[in-house]
PyMOL Python script that loads the backbone (N, CA, C, O; Angstrom):
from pymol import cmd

cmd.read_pdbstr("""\
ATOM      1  N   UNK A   1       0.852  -1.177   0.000  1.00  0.00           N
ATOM      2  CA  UNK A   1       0.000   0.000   0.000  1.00  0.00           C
ATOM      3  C   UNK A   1       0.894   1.237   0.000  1.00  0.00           C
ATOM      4  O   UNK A   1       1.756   1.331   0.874  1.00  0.00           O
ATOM      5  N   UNK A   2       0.759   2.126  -0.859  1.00  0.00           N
ATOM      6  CA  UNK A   2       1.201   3.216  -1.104  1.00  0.00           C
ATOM      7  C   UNK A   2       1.425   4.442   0.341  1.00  0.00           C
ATOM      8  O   UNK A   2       0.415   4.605   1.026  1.00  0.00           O
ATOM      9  N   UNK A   3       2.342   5.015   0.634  1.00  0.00           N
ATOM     10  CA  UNK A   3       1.823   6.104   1.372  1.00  0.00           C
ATOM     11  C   UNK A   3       1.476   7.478   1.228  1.00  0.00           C
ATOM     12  O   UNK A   3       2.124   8.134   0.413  1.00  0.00           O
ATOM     13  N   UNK A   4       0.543   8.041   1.895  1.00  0.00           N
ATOM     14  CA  UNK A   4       0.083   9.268   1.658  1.00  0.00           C
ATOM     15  C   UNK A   4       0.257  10.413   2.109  1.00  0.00           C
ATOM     16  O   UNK A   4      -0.498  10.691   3.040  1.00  0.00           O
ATOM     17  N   UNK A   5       1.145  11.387   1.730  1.00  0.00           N
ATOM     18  CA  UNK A   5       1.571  12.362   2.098  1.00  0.00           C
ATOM     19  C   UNK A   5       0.729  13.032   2.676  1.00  0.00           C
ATOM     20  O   UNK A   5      -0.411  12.962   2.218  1.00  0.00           O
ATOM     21  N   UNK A   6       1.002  14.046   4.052  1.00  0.00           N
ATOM     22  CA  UNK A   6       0.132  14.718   4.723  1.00  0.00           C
ATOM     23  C   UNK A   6      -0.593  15.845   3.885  1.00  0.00           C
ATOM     24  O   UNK A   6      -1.393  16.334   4.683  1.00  0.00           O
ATOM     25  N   UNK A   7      -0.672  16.268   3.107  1.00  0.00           N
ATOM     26  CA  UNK A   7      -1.198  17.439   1.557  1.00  0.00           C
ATOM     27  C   UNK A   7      -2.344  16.803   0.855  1.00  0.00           C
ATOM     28  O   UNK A   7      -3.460  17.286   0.667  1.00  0.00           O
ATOM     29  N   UNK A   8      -1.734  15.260   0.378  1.00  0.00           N
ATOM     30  CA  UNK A   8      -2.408  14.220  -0.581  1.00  0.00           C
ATOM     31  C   UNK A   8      -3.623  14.162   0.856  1.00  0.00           C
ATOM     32  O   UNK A   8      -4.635  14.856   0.960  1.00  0.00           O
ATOM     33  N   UNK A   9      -3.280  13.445   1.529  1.00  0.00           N
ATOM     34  CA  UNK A   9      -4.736  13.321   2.940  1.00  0.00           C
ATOM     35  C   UNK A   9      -5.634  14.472   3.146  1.00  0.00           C
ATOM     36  O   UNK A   9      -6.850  14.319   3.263  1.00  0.00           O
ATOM     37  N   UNK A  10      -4.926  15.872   3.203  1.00  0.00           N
ATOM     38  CA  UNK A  10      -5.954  17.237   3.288  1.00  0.00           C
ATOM     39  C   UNK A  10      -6.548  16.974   1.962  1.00  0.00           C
ATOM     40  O   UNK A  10      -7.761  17.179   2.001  1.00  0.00           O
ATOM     41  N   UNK A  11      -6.215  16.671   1.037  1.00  0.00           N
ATOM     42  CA  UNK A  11      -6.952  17.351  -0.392  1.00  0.00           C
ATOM     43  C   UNK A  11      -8.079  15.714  -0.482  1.00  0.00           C
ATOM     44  O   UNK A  11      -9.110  15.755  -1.153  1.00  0.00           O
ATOM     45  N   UNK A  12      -7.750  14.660   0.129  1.00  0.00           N
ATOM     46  CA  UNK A  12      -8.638  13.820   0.339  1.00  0.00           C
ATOM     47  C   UNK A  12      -9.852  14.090   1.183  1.00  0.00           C
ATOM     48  O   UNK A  12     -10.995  13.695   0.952  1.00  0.00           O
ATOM     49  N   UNK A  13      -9.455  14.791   2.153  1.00  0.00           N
ATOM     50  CA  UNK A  13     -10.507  14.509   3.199  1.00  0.00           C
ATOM     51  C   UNK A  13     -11.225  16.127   2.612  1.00  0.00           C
ATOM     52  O   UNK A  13     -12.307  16.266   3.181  1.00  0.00           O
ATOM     53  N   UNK A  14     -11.036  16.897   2.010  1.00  0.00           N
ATOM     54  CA  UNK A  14     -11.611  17.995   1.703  1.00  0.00           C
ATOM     55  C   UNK A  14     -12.508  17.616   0.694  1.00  0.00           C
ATOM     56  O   UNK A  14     -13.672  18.012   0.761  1.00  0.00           O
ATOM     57  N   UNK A  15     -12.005  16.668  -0.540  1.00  0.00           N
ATOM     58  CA  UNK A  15     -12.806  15.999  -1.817  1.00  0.00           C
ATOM     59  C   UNK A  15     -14.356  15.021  -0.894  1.00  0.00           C
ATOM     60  O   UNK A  15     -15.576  15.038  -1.058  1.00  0.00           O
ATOM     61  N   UNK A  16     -13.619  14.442  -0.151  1.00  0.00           N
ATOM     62  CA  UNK A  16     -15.053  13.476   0.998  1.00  0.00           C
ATOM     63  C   UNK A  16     -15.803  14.481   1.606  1.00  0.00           C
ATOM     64  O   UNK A  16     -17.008  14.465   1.355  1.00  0.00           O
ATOM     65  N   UNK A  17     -15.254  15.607   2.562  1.00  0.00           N
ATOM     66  CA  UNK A  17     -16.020  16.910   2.631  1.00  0.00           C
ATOM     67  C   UNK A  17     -16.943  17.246   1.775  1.00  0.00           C
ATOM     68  O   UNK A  17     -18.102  17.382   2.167  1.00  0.00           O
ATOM     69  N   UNK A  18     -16.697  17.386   0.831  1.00  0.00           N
ATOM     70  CA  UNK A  18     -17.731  18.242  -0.409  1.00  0.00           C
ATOM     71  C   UNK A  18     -18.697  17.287  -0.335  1.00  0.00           C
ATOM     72  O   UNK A  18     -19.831  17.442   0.119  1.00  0.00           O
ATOM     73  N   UNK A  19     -18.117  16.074  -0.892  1.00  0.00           N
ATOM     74  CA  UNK A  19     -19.562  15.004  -1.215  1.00  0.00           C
ATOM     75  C   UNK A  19     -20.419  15.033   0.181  1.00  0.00           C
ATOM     76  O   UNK A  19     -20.541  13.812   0.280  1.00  0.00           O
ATOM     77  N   UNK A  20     -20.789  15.311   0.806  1.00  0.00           N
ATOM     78  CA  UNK A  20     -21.562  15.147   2.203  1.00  0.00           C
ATOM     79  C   UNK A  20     -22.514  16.100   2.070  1.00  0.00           C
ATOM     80  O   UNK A  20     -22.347  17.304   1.871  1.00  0.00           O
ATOM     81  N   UNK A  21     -23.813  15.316   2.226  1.00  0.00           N
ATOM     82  CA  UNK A  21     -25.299  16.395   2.338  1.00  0.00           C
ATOM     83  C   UNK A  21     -25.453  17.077   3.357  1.00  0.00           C
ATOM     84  O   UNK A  21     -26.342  16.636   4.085  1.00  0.00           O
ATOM     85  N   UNK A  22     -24.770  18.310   3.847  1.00  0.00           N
ATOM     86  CA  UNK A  22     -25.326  18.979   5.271  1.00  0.00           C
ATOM     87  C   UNK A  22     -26.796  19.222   4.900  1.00  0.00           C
ATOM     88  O   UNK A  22     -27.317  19.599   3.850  1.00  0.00           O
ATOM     89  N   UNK A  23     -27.326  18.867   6.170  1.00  0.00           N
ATOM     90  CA  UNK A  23     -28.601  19.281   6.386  1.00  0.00           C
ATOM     91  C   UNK A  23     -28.586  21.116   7.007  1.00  0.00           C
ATOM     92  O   UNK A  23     -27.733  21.925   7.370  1.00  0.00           O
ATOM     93  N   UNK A  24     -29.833  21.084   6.865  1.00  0.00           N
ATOM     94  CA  UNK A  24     -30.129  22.749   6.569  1.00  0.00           C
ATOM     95  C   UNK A  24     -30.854  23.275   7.977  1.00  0.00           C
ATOM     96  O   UNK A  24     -31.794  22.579   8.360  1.00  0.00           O
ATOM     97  N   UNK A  25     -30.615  24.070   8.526  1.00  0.00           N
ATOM     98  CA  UNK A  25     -30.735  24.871   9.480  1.00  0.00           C
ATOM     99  C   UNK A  25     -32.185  23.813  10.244  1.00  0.00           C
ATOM    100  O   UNK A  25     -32.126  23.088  11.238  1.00  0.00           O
ATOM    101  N   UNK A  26     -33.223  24.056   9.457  1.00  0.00           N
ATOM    102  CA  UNK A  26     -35.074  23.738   9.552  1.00  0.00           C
ATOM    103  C   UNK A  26     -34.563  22.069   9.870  1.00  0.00           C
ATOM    104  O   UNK A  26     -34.809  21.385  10.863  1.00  0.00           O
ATOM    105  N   UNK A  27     -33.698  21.686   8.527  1.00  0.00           N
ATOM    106  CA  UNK A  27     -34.188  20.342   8.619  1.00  0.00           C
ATOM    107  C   UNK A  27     -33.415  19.439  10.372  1.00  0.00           C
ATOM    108  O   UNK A  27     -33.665  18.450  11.061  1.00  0.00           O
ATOM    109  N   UNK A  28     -32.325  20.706  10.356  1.00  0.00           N
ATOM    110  CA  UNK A  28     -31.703  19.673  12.010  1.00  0.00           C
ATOM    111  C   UNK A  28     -32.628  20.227  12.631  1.00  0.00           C
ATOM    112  O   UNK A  28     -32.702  19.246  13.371  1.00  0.00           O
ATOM    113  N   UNK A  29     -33.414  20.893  13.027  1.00  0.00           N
ATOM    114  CA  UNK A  29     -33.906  21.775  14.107  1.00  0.00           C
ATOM    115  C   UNK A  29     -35.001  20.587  14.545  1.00  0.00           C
ATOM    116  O   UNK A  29     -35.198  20.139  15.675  1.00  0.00           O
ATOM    117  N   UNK A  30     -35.744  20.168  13.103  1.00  0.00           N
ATOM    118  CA  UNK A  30     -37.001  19.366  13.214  1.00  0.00           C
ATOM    119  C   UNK A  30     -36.396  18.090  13.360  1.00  0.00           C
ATOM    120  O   UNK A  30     -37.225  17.180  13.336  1.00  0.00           O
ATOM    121  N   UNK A  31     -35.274  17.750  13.497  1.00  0.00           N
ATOM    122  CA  UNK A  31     -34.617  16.152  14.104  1.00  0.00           C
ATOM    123  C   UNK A  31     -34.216  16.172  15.375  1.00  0.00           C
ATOM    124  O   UNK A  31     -33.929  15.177  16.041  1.00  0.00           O
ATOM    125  N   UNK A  32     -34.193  17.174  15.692  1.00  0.00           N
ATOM    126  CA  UNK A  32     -33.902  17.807  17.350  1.00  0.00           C
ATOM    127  C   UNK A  32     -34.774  17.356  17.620  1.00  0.00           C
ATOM    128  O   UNK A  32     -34.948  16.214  18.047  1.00  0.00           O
ATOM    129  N   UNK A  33     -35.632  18.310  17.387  1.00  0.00           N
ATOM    130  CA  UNK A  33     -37.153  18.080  18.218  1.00  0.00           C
ATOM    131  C   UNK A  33     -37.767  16.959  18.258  1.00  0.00           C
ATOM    132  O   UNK A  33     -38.601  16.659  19.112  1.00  0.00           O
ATOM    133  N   UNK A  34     -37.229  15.928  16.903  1.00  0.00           N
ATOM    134  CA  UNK A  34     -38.252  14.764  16.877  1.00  0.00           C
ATOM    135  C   UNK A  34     -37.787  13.714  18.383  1.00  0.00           C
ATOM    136  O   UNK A  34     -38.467  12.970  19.090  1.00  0.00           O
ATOM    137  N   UNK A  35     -36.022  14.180  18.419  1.00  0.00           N
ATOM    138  CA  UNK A  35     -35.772  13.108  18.855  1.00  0.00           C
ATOM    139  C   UNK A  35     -35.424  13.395  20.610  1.00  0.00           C
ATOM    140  O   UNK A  35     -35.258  12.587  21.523  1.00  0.00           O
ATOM    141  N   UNK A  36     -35.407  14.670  20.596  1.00  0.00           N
ATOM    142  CA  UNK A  36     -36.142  15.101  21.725  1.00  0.00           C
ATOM    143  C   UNK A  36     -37.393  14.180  22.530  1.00  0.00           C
ATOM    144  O   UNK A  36     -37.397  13.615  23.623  1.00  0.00           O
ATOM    145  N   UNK A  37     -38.313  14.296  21.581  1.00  0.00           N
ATOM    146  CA  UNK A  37     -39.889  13.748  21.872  1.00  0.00           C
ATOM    147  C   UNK A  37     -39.728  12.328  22.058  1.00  0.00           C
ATOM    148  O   UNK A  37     -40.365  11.823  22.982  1.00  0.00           O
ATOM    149  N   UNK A  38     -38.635  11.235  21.004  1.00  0.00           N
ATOM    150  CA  UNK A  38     -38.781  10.031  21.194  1.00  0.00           C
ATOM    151  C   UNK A  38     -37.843   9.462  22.600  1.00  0.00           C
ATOM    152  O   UNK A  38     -37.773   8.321  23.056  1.00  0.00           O
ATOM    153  N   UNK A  39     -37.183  10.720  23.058  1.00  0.00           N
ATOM    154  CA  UNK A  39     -36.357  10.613  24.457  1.00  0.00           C
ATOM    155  C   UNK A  39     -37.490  10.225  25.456  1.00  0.00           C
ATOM    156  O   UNK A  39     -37.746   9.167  26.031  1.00  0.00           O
ATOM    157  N   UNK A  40     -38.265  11.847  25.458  1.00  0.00           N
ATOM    158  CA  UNK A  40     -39.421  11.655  26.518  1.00  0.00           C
ATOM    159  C   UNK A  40     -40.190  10.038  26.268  1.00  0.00           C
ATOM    160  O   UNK A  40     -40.019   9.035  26.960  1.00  0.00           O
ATOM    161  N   UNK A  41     -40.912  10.166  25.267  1.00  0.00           N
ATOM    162  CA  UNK A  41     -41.901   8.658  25.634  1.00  0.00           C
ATOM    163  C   UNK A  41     -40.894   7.672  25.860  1.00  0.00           C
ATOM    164  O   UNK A  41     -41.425   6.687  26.375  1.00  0.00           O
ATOM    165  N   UNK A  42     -40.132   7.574  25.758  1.00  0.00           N
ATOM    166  CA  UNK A  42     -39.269   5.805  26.006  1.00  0.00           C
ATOM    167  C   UNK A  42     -38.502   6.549  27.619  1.00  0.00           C
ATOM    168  O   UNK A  42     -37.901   5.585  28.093  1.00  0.00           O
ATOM    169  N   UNK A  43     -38.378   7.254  28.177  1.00  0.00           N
ATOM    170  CA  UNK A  43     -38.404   7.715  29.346  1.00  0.00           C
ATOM    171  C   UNK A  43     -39.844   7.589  30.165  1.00  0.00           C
ATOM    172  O   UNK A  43     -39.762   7.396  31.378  1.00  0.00           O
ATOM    173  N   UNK A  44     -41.029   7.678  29.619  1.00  0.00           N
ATOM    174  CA  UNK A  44     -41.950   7.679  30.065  1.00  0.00           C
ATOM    175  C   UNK A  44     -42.619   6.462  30.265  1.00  0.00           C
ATOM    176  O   UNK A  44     -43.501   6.350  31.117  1.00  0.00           O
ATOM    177  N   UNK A  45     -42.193   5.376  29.405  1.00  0.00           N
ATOM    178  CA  UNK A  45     -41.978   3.981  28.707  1.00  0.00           C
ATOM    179  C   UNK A  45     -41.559   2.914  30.174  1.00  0.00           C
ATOM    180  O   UNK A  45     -42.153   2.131  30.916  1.00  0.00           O
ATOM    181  N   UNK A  46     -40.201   3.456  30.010  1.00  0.00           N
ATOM    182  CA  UNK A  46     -39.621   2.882  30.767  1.00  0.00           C
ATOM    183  C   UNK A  46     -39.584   3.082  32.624  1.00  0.00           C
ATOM    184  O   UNK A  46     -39.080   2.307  33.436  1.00  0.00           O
ATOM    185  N   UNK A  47     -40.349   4.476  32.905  1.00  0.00           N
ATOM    186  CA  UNK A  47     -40.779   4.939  34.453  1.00  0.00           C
ATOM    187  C   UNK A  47     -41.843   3.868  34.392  1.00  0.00           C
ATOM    188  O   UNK A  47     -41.961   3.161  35.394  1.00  0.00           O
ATOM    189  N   UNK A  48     -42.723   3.625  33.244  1.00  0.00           N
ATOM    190  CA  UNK A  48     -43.966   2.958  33.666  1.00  0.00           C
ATOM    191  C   UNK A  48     -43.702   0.949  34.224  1.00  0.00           C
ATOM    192  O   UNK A  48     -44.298   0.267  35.058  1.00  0.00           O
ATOM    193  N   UNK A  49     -42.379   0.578  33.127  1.00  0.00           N
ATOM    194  CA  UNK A  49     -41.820  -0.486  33.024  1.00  0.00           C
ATOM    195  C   UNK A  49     -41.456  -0.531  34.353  1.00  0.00           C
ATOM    196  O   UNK A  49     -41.808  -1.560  34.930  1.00  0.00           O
ATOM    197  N   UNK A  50     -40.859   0.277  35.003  1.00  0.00           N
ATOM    198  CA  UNK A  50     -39.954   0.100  36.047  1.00  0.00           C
ATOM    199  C   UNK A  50     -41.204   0.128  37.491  1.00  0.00           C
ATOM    200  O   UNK A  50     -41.379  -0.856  38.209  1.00  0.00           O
ATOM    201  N   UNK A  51     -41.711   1.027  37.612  1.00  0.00           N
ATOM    202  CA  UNK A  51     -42.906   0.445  38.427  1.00  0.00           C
ATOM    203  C   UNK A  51     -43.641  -0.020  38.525  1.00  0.00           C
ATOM    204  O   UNK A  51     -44.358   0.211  39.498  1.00  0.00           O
ATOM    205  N   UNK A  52     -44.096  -1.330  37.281  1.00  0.00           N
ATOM    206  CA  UNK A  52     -44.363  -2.401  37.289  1.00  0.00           C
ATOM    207  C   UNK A  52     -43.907  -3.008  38.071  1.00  0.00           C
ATOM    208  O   UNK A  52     -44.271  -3.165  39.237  1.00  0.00           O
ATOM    209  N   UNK A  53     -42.746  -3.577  37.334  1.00  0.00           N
ATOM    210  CA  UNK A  53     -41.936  -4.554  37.724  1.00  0.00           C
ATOM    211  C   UNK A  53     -41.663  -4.088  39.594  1.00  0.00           C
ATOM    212  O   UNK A  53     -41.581  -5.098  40.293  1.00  0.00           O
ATOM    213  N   UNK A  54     -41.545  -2.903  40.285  1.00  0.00           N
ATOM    214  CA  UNK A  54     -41.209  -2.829  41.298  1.00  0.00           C
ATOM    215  C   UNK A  54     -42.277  -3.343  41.981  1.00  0.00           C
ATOM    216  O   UNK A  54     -42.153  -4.241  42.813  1.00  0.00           O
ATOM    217  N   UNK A  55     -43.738  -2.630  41.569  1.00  0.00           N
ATOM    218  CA  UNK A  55     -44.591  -3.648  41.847  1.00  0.00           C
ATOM    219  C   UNK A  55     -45.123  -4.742  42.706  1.00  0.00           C
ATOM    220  O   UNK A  55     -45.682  -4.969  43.779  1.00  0.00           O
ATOM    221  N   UNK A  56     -44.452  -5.498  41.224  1.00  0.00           N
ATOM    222  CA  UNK A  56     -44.606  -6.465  41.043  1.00  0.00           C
ATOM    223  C   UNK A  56     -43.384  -7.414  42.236  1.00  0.00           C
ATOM    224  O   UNK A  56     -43.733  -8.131  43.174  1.00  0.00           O
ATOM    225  N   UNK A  57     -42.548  -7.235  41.981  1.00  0.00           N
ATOM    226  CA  UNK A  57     -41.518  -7.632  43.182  1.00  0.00           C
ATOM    227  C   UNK A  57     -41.801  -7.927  44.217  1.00  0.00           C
ATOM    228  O   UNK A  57     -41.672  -9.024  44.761  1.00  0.00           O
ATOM    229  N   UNK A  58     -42.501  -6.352  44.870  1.00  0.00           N
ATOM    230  CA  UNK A  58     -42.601  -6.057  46.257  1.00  0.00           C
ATOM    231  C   UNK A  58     -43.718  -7.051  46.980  1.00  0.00           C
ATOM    232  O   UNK A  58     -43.706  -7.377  48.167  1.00  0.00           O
ATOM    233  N   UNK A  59     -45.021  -7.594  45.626  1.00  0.00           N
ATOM    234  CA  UNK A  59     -46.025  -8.086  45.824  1.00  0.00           C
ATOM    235  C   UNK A  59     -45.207  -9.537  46.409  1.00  0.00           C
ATOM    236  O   UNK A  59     -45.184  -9.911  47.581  1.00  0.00           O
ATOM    237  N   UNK A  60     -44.542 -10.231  45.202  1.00  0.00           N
ATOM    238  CA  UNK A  60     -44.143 -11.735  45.294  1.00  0.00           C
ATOM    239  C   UNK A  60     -43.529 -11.693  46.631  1.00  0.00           C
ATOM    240  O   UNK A  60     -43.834 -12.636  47.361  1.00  0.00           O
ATOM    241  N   UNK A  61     -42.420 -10.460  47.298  1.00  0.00           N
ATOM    242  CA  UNK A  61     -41.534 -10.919  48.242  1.00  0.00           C
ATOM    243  C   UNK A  61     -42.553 -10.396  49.389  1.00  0.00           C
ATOM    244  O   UNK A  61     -42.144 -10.147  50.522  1.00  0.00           O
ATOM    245  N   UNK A  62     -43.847 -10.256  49.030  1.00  0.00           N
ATOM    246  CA  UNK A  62     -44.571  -9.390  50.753  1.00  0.00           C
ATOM    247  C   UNK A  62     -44.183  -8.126  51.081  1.00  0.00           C
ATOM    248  O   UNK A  62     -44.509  -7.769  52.213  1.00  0.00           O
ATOM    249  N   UNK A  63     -43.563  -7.329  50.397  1.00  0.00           N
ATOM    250  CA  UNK A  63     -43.628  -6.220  51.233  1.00  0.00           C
ATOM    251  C   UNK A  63     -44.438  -5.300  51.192  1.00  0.00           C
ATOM    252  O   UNK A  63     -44.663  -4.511  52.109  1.00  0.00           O
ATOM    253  N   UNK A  64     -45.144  -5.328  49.715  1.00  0.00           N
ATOM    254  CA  UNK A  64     -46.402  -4.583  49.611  1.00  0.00           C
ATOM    255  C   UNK A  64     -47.327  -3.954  50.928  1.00  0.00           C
ATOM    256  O   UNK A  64     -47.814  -2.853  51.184  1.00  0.00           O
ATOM    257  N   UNK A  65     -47.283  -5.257  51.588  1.00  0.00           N
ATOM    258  CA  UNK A  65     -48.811  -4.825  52.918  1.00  0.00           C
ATOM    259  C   UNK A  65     -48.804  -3.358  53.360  1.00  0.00           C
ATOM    260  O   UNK A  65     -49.654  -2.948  54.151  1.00  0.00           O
TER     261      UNK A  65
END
""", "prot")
cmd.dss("prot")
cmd.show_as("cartoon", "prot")
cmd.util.cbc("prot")
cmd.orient("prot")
């Protein structure tokens, strides 16, 4: 394998630079937010999971009363 001069690597990684779709101001803003929202419910998901199961525990070992 050939080696690549530190110049040859900038003018590589600048050519891979270009090809790359930045997204646009709107379009990250609205992936924020989406994924924002899919934080909360699987947070909300998982509070509900978890006091189940605590529950559920407390029932089998008696401590419920």
């Amino acid at each position: 394998m050939a080696k690549t001069t530190p110049g040859e690597f900038i003018r590589q990684v600048r050519r891979e630079g270009a090809k790359v779709t930045w997204p646009t101001p709107k379009e990250a803003g609205i992936t924020s937010v989406m994924v924002f929202i899919m934080v909360v419910i699987m947070a909300v998901f998982f509070l509900g999971v978890d006091f189940m199961l605590n529950a559920g525990i407390q029932w089998i070992l008696g401590l419920g009363e």
